[in-house]
Rosetta silent file (secondary structure, phi, psi, omega in degrees, C-alpha in Angstrom):
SEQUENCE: XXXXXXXXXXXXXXXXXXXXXXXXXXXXXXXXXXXXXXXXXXXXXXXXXXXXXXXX
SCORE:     score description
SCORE:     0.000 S_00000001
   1 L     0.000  127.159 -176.025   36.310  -82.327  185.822 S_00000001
   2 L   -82.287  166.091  172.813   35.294  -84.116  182.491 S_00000001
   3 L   -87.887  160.315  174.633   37.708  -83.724  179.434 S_00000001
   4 L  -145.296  143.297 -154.420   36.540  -82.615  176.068 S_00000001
   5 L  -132.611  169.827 -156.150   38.427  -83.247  173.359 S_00000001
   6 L  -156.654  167.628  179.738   37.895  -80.811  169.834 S_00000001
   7 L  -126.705  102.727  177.684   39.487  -80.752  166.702 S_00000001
   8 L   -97.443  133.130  162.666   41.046  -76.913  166.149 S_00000001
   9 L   -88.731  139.554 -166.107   43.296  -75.511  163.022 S_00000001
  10 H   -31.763  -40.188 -114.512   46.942  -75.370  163.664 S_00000001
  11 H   -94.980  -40.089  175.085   46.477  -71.688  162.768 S_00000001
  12 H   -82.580  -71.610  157.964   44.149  -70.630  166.018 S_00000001
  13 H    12.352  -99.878 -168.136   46.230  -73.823  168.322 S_00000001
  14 H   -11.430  -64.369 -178.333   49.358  -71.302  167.026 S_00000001
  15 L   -94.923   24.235  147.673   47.859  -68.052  168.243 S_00000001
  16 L   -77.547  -48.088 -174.618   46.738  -69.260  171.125 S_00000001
  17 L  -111.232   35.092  114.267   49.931  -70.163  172.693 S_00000001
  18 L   -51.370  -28.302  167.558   51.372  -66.987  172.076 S_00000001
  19 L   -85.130  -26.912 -165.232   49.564  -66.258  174.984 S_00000001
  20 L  -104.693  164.265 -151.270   50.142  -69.089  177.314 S_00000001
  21 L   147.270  163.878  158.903   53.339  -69.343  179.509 S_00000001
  22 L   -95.188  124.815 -132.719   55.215  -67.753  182.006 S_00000001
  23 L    73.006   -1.801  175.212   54.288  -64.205  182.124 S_00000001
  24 L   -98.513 -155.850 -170.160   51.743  -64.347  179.956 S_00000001
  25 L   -68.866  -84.989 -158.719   47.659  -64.374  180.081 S_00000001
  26 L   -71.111  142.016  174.792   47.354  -67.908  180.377 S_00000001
  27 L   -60.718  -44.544 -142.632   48.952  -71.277  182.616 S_00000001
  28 L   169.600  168.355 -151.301   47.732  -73.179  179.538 S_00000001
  29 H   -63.218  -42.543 -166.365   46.207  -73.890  176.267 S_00000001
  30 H   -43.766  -63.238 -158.433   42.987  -75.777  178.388 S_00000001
  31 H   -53.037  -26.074 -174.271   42.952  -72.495  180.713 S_00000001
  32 H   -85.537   -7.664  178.998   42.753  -69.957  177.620 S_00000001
  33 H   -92.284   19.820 -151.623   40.002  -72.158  175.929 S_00000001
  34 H  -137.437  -52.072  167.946   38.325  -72.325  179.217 S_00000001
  35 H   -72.783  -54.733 -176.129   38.171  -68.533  179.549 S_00000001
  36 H   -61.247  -27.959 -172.808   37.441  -67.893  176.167 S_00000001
  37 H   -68.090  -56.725  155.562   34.428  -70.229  176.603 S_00000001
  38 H   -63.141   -4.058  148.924   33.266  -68.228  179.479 S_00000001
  39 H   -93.991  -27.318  167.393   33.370  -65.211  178.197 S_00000001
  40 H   -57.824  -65.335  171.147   31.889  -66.294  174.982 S_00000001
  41 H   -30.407  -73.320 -179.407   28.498  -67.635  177.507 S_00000001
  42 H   -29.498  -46.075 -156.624   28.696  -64.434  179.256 S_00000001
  43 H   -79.629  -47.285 -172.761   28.582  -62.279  176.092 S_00000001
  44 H   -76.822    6.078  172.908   25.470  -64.861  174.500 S_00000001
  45 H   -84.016  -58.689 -161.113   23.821  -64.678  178.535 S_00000001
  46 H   -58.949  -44.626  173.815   23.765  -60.400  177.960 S_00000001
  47 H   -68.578   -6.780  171.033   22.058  -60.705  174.134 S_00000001
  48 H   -87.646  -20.204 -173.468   19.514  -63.129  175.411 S_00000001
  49 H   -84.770   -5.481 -171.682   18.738  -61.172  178.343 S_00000001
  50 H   -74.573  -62.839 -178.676   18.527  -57.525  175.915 S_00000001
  51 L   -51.379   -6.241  162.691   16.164  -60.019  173.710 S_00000001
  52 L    86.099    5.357 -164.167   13.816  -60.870  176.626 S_00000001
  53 L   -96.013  -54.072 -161.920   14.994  -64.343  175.706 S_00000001
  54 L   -56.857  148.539  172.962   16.560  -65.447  179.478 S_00000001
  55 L   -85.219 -179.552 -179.061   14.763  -67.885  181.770 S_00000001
  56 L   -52.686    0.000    0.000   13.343  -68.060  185.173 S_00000001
């Protein structure tokens, strides 16, 4: 899997791992940025297809 490496402020970092853990959403920070990216795709997949904008 390649790495990607990002520059974030502390302030989002912070309220992200409020979430990650044992018992929580997430395993890890990678897994909740990993999710959020796929649902962020997902969400910009459904307005391109309402806009007639998705491909073949």
């Amino acid at each position: 899997m390649p790495k990607v490496s990002l520059d974030m402020p502390n302030e989002i970092l912070n309220d992200l791992k409020v979430h990650v853990g044992d018992d929580k959403k997430f395993v890890s920070v990678a897994d909740a940025i990993r999710t959020a990216c796929r649902k962020m795709l997902d969400q910009l997949d459904e307005i391109d297809a309402r806009h007639g904008r998705m491909g073949e």
